[in-house]
Residue, then its C-alpha position, 0 to 999 in steps of 0.5 A: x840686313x833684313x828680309x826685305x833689304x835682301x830681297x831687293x839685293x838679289x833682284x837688282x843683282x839679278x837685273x844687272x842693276x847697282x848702286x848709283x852712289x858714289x864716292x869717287x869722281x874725275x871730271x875732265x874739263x876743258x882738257x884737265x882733270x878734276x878729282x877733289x870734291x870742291x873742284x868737282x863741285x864747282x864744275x857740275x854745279x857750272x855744267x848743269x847750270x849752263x845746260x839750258x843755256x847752252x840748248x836755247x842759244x840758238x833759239x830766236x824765242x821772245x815772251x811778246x811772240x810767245x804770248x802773241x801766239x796765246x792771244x791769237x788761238x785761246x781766248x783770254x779768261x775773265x775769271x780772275x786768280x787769287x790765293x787764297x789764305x791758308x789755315x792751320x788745318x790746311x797745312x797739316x792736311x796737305x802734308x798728309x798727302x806728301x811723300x814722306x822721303x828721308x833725302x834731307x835738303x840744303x837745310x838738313x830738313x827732310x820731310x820725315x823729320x818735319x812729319x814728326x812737328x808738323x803739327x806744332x809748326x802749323x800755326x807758325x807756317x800759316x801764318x808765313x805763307x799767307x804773309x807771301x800770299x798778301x806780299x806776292x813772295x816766295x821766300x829765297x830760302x824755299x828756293x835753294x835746290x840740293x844737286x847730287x849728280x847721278x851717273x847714267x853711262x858713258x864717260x865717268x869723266x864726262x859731266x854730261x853722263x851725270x843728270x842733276x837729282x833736286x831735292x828742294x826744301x822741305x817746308x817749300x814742299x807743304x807750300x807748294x802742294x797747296x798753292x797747286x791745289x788752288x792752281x789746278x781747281x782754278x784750271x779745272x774748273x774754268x776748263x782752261x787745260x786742253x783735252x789733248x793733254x793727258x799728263x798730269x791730269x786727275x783721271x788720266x794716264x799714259x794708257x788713255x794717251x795710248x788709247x786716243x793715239x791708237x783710236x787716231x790711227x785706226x781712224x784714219x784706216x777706217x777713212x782708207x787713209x795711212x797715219x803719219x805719226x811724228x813722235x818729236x823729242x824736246x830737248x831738256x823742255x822743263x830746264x828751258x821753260x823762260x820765266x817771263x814767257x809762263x808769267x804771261x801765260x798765267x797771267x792770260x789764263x787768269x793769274x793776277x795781281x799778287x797771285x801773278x807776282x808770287x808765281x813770278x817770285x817762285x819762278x826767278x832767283x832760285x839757286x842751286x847748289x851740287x853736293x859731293x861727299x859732304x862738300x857743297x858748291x858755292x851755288x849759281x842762280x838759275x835763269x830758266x825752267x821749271x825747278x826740277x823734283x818740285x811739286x808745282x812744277x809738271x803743273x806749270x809745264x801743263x800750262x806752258x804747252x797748251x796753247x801749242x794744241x790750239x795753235x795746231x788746231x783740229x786739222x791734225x791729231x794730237x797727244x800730249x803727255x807732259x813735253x812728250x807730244x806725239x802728231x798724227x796726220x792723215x795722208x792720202x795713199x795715193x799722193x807721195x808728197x808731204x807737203x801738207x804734213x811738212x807745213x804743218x810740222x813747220x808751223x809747229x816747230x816755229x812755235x817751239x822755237x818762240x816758246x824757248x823750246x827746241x825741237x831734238x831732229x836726231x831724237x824725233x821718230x816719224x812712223x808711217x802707220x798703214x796697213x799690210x796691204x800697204x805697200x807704195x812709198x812716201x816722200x820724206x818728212x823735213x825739220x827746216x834742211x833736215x830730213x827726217x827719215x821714216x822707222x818701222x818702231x818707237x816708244x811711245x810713252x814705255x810701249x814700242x809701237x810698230x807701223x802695223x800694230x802687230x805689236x812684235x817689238x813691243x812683246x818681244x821687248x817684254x819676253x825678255x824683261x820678264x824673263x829676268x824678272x821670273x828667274x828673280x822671283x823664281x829664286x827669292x822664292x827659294x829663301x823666304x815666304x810666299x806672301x814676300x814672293x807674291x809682293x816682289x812678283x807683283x812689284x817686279x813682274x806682274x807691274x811690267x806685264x800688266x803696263x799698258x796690255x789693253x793697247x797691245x794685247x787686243x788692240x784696244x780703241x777705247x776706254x772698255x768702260x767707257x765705250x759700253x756704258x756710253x750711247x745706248x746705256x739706256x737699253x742696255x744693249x751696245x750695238x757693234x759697230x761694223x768695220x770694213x777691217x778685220x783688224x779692227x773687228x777683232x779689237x777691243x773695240x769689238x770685243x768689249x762690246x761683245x764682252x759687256x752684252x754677256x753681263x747679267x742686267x744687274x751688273x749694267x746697272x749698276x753706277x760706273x765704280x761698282x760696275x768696274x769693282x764688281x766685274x774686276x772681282x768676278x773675272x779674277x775669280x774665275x779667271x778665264x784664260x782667254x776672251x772665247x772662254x768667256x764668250x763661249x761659258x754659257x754662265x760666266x757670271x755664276 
């Protein structure tokens, strides 16, 4: 075993984590138990195939109503998509930017092994992918999925605990990458993506979701308003994309003609089939969703919920991360009904339901952000005859987010990853070097610390750059907004401001990357420990 291998051993040791394979199963289905590998086989391959079946059943969704609702709040774009043919060149540049994994597909093809004939190959494969291009189809054999079940916890017996792990066929991967690459330049550049969706976008992160959510909020206190905040949880959302519903949708946004009918093609027919110990099941078509661990896939999910921050419109705030969608209303202190709030969620859920999409009541968290001062009681929020009830907490894209943004869950969560994370790193510093501390330190520890502090650590409410270099760039001095909140104040709202009227002429003169490259240096190397030291160092900048 090498250093490496050892390494990683001892933290998963550690942290209490262990192997997800395995050689052993017993499923217990419809009160029998299930053990050799064929039987086990047929029944995940049934379960997972019958999951989003199973979650939509009670939906009343029609891909009329769905577009329907398109057509009433996005205009239609008159800007026409096609494919365009692939070269040679193209095909051994987009491979460059594909992960290369040795998890081998239902064909045995990897795409380590097809990095090593890739460029041999080049010629060949343009000249099938155009051929699909010119033809509106997308091979069945780049539709074949592998499944291996994973164990999450629980029952050992129970097919639910087990998630499904897609590998898709490598080849089907190349051809992917570039038909996003067109997709998303023809989105981008007509700017058919609503700015409320953050995932899976260039140039956004779950920390610039953060950022708006935390702006919203503080917004609303500025305006002696709470923050109403509905965190909703959408059952398995990317297995219940209905494939006619997105069809019309790219077709609404500009996809046509045989662009339209090869998105149509890759969409439906597409198989799956569960491998366990070298046995394979017979394989079970696949009705809906967007295929799982495929590279077109989060893409199409972007185009598919769009529309939903359209529908809503301006008059409620709202972030959308991928089918993570976080709703924030502001609602006057003094009225204790909801009725408003309880409209609008009504409307919302009504759009989940048309689009196939259901709306998780038991998962959906609703927080009411207010300051300490705060103290009055609201009514309940409702999902149809259900009432969902109010918690002090939630996370929030891997943050916890409390209804004071004091932040105490969310750090006291932290302590205790980070705790584990130091005693691993403390000990693997006992048998090997400290350039392979440092690497496991950064990996392990410092990526967990470092996840989203400018939300949590001062509060943020904008982007630091952003908000310096913005307004008043011309003068080079930023003006610091007054807030009647000492909460806000003290935020790096305030501070960053603060923090960019100190820098030298020089640095705010800089274009944005060198400003951010050259300020990250010099704060590393002088490495203040807190925000007064630098406030309070009459040469920071020497």
């Amino acid at each position: 075993m090498d250093k490496v291998k050892a390494t990683w051993k001892i933290i998963n040791e550690e942290s209490g984590k262990t192997s997800d394979k395995r050689t052993d199963y017993m499923l217990k289905v419809k009160g029998k138990l299930i053990k050799s590998d064929p039987e086990v086989a047929s029944s995940f391959e049934e379960f997972f195939t019958n999951v989003p079946l199973n979650t939509t059943k009670s939906l009343d969704s029609s891909p009329a109503a769905a577009i329907s609702l398109l057509e009433k709040c996005v205009p239609e774009c008159n800007i026409k998509f096609q494919f365009k043919h692939i070269t040679c060149n193209d095909i051994v540049k987009t491979f460059k930017l594909i992960n290369l994994k040795k998890s081998k597909d239902i064909w045995g093809m990897s795409t380590v092994i097809l990095n090593s004939v890739i460029n041999v190959i080049s010629s060949e494969l343009s000249i099938i992918f155009n051929r699909c291009i010119d033809c509106g189809v997308f091979p069945d054999e780049m539709k074949l999925s592998k499944i291996t079940p994973l164990f999450k916890a629980g029952s050992e017996s129970d097919p639910s605990n087990f998630r499904p792990v897609s590998v898709l066929p490598a080849l089907s991967k190349v051809f992917e990458k570039i038909m996003l690459d067109q997709l998303s330049l023809h989105f981008n550049k007509n700017k058919l993506l609503h700015n409320k969706q953050y995932g899976f976008t260039k140039g956004r992160s779950t920390i610039d979701a953060g950022v708006k959510l935390i702006s919203d909020i503080f917004n609303a206190w500025e305006e002696s308003y709470d923050g109403v905040g509905v965190f909703c949880d959408l059952s398995k959302a990317f297995d219940c994309v209905h494939p006619d519903i997105l069809v019309g949708k790219l077709q609404h946004y500009g996809v046509d003609g045989k662009a339209s009918s090869l998105m149509n093609s890759y969409l439906k027919g597409r198989i799956q089939r569960v491998h366990v110990n070298g046995v394979t099941s017979p394989g079970s078509q696949v009705s809906m969703g967007v295929p799982q661990g495929s590279i077109l896939g989060p893409f199409l999910f972007l185009i598919y919920i769009n529309d939903l921050p359209f529908f809503v419109n301006e008059v409620h705030e709202m972030v959308l991360f991928a089918d993570d969608t976080s709703l924030l209303f502001k609602v006057n202190r003094n009225n204790v009904l909801l009725d408003d709030v309880n409209n609008s969620i009504s409307r919302i859920v009504n759009w989940f339901n048309v689009n196939n999409l259901l709306l998780n009541e038991n998962k959906t968290k609703c927080i009411r952000f207010t300051t300490t001062s705060v103290k009055r009681d609201i009514g309940n929020l409702k999902i149809k005859d259900s009432e969902l009830n109010f918690v002090d907490k939630t996370v929030f894209l891997g943050i916890t987010i409390d209804s004071k943004l004091q932040w105490g869950p969310h750090i006291e969560t932290l302590s205790n990853r980070l705790s584990s994370a130091a005693y691993a790193v403390k000990k693997i510093r006992q048998f090997t070097d400290e350039d392979t501390a440092k690497i496991v330190y950064h990996s392990y520890f410092h990526s967990v610390m470092s996840y989203g502090i400018l939300l949590w650590v001062l509060l943020q409410r904008f982007n630091p750059y952003l908000c310096c270099r913005s307004g008043l760039f011309g003068v080079f001095v930023v003006f610091l907004r007054g807030s009647r909140l000492q909460k806000i104040n003290h935020s790096l709202y305030g501070n960053c401001i603060r923090f960019y009227n100190k820098l030298p002429s020089e640095i705010r003169e800089l274009s944005l990357n060198k400003f951010k490259a050259l300020v990250k240096r010099k704060l590393i190397n002088k490495a203040f420990y807190k925000f007064e030291d630098y406030l309070n160092d009459p040469n920071p900048w020497d």
